[in-house]
C-alpha positions in Angstrom: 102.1 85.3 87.2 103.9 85.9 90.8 102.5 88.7 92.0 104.9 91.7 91.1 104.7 93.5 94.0 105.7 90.7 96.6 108.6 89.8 94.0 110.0 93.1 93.3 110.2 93.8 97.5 111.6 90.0 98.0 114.2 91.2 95.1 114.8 94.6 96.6 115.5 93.0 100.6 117.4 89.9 99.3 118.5 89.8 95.2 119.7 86.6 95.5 116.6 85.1 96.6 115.4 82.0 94.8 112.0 81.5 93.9 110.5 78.8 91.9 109.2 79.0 88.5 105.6 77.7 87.8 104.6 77.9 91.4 103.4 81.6 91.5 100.3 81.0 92.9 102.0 79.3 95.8 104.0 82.5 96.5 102.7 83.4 99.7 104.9 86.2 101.5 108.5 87.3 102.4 110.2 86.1 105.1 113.4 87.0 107.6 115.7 84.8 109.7 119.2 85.7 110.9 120.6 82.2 110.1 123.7 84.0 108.7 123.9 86.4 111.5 123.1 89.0 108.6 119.4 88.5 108.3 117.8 87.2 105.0 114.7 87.2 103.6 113.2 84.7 101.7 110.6 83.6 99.6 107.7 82.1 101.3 105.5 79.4 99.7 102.7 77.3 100.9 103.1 73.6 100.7 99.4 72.8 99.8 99.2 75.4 97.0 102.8 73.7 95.9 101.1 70.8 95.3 98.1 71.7 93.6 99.1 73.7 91.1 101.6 71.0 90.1 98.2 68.9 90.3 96.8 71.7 88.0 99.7 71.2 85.5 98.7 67.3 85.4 100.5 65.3 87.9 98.8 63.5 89.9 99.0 64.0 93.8 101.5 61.1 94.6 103.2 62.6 91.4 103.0 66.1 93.2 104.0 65.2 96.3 107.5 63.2 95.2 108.3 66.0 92.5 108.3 68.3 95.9 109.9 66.2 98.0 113.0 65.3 95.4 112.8 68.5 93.2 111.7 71.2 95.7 112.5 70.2 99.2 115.5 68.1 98.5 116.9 71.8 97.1 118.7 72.5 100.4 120.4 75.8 98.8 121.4 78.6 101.6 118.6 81.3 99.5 116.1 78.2 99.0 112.8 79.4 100.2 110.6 79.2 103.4 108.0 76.5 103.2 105.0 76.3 105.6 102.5 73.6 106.0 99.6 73.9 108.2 99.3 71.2 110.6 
């Protein structure tokens, strides 16, 4: 379950903010950038736990990682969320 309290905050600063479903444990934090010159905030997910929790529901990780790149990434929607991957 995402946790509640990030989600109801994200929901209160932005309630058009998208968030994706069965990846709550990849839920990480909130996030802001003035890319509309209003200031948004977003959903912020972590690319590793993205992928293994769609290991954890039974893909494989070449399964995980094209499901992210054409079903997650490929999103490109002005509310999609922040993703970060440590280099």
């Amino acid at each position: 379950m995402m946790n509640e309290k990030l989600a109801e905050k994200l929901f209160e600063l932005n309630p058009e903010a998208i968030t994706y479903d069965g990846l709550d444990s990849a839920l990480i934090d909130i996030g802001h950038h003035n890319n509309t010159g209003t200031g948004t905030y977003y959903a912020v997910y972590d690319y590793e736990l993205i992928i293994a929790e769609l290991i954890k529901q039974g893909m494989t990780r070449l399964e995980a990682i094209e499901y992210y790149d054409f079903n997650i990434a490929g999103l490109g929607h002005t509310q999609s969320p922040i993703i970060i991957r440590v280099i």
